[in-house]
ChimeraX commands (.cxc) that place a marker at each C-alpha (Angstrom):
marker #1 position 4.93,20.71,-3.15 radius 0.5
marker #1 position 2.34,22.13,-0.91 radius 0.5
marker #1 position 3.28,25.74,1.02 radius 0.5
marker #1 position 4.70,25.09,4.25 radius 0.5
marker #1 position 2.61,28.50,5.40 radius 0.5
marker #1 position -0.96,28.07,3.70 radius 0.5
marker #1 position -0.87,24.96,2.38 radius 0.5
marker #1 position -1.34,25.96,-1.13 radius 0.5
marker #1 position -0.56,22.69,-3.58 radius 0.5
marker #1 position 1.30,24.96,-6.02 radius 0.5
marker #1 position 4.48,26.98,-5.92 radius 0.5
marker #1 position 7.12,27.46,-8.52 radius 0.5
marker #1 position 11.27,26.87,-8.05 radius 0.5
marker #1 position 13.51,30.18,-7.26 radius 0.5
marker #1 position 17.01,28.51,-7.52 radius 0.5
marker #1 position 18.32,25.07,-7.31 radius 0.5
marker #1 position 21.74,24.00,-5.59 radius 0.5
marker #1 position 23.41,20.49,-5.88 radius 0.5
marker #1 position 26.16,19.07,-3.60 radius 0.5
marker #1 position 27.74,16.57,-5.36 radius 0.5
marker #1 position 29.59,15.14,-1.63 radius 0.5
marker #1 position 26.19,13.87,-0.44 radius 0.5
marker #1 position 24.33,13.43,-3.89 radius 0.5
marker #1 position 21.14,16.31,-2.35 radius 0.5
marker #1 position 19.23,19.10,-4.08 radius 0.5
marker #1 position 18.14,21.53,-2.51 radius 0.5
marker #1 position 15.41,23.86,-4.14 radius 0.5
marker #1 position 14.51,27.05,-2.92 radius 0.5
marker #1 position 10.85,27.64,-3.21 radius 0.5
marker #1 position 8.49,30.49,-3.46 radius 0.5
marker #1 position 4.65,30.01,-2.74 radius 0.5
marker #1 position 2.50,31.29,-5.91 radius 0.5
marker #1 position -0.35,31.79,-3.03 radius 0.5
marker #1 position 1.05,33.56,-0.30 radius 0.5
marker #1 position 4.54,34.69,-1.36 radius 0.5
marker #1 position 6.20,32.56,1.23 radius 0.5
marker #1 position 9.61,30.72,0.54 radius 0.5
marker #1 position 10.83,27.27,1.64 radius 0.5
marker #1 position 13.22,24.93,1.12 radius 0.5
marker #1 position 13.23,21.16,-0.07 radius 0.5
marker #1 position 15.76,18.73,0.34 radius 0.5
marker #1 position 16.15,15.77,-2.86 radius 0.5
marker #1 position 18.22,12.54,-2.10 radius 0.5
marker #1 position 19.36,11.32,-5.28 radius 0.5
marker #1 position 20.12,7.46,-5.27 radius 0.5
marker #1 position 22.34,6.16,-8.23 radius 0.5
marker #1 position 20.43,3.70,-10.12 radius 0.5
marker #1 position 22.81,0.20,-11.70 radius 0.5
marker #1 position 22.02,-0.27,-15.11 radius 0.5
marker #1 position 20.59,-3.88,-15.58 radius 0.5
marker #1 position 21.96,-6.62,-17.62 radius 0.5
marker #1 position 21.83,-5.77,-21.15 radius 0.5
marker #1 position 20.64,-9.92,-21.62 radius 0.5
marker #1 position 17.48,-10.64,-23.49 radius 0.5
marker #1 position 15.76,-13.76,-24.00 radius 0.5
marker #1 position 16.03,-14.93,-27.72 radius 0.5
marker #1 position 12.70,-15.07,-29.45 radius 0.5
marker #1 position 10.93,-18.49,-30.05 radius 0.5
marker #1 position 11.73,-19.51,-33.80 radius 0.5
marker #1 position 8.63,-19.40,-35.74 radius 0.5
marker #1 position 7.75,-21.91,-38.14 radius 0.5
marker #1 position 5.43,-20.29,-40.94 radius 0.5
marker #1 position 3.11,-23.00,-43.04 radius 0.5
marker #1 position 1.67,-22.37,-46.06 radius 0.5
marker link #1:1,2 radius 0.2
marker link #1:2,3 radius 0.2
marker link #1:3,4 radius 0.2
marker link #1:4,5 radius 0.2
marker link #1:5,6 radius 0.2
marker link #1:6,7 radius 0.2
marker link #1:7,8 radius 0.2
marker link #1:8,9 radius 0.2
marker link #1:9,10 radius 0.2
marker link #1:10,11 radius 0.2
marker link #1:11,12 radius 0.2
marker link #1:12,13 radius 0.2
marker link #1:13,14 radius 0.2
marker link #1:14,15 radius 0.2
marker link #1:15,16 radius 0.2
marker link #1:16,17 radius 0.2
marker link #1:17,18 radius 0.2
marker link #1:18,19 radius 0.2
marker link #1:19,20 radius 0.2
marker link #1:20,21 radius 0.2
marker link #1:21,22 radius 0.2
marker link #1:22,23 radius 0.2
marker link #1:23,24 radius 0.2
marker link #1:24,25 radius 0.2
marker link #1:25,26 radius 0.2
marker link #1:26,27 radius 0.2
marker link #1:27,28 radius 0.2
marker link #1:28,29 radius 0.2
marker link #1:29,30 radius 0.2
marker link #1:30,31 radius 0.2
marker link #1:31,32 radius 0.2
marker link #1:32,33 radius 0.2
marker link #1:33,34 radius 0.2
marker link #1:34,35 radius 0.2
marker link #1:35,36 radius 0.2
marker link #1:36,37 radius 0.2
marker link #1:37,38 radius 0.2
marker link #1:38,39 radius 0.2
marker link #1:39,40 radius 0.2
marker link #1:40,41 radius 0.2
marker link #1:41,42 radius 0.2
marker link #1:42,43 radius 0.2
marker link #1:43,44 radius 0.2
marker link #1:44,45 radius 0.2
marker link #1:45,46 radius 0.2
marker link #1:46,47 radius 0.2
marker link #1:47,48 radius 0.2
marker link #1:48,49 radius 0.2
marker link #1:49,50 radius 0.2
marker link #1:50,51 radius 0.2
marker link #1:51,52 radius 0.2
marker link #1:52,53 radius 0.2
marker link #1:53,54 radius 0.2
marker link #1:54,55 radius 0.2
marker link #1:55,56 radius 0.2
marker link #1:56,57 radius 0.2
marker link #1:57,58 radius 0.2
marker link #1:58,59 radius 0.2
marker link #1:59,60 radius 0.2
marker link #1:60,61 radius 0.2
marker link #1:61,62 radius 0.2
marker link #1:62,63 radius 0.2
marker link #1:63,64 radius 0.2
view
Protein backbone atom coordinates (compact mmCIF):
# COMPACT_ATOMS: atom_id res chain seq x y z
CA UNK A 1 0.00 0.00 0.00
CA UNK A 2 1.79 3.04 -1.14
CA UNK A 3 1.86 6.30 1.52
CA UNK A 4 -0.88 8.51 0.83
CA UNK A 5 1.83 11.51 1.83
CA UNK A 6 5.18 10.44 -0.02
CA UNK A 7 4.26 7.78 -1.89
CA UNK A 8 6.51 5.33 -0.31
CA UNK A 9 5.44 1.50 -1.56
CA UNK A 10 5.95 0.21 2.00
CA UNK A 11 4.27 0.74 5.32
CA UNK A 12 3.43 -1.70 8.03
CA UNK A 13 -0.34 -2.27 9.84
CA UNK A 14 -0.98 -0.36 13.38
CA UNK A 15 -4.41 -1.98 14.23
CA UNK A 16 -7.06 -3.69 12.33
CA UNK A 17 -10.97 -3.31 12.97
CA UNK A 18 -13.74 -5.54 11.37
CA UNK A 19 -17.50 -4.74 11.18
CA UNK A 20 -19.15 -7.73 10.76
CA UNK A 21 -22.78 -5.52 9.58
CA UNK A 22 -21.12 -4.55 6.28
CA UNK A 23 -18.41 -7.42 5.96
CA UNK A 24 -15.22 -4.17 5.80
CA UNK A 25 -11.75 -3.98 7.34
CA UNK A 26 -10.44 -1.26 8.05
CA UNK A 27 -6.57 -1.08 8.74
CA UNK A 28 -4.93 1.67 10.24
CA UNK A 29 -1.63 2.32 8.66
CA UNK A 30 1.62 3.88 9.51
CA UNK A 31 4.18 4.92 6.70
CA UNK A 32 7.76 3.18 7.43
CA UNK A 33 9.09 6.37 5.25
CA UNK A 34 7.64 9.34 6.53
CA UNK A 35 5.78 8.39 9.74
CA UNK A 36 2.46 9.29 8.28
CA UNK A 37 -0.80 7.25 9.08
CA UNK A 38 -3.75 6.31 6.84
CA UNK A 39 -6.49 4.33 6.63
CA UNK A 40 -7.68 1.47 4.17
CA UNK A 41 -10.95 0.21 3.67
CA UNK A 42 -11.27 -4.03 2.68
CA UNK A 43 -14.66 -5.29 1.19
CA UNK A 44 -14.82 -8.80 1.94
CA UNK A 45 -17.15 -10.80 -0.53
CA UNK A 46 -18.28 -14.34 0.70
CA UNK A 47 -17.08 -16.84 -1.66
CA UNK A 48 -19.89 -20.29 -2.42
CA UNK A 49 -18.08 -23.31 -2.17
CA UNK A 50 -18.36 -25.24 -5.57
CA UNK A 51 -19.84 -28.54 -6.20
CA UNK A 52 -17.92 -31.14 -4.53
CA UNK A 53 -18.61 -33.35 -8.19
CA UNK A 54 -15.65 -34.78 -9.97
CA UNK A 55 -15.46 -36.44 -13.15
CA UNK A 56 -14.67 -40.25 -12.72
CA UNK A 57 -11.37 -41.25 -14.21
CA UNK A 58 -11.23 -43.13 -17.61
CA UNK A 59 -10.80 -46.98 -16.74
CA UNK A 60 -7.48 -48.07 -17.85
CA UNK A 61 -6.92 -51.20 -19.49
CA UNK A 62 -3.21 -52.43 -18.73
CA UNK A 63 -1.70 -55.16 -21.46
CA UNK A 64 0.96 -57.20 -20.87
Amino acid sequence: MNCQACNYPDSHVVKTTQDEKTNQIFRRRECIKCGARFTTQEHLRESTKRSDYKTPAPNKILHK
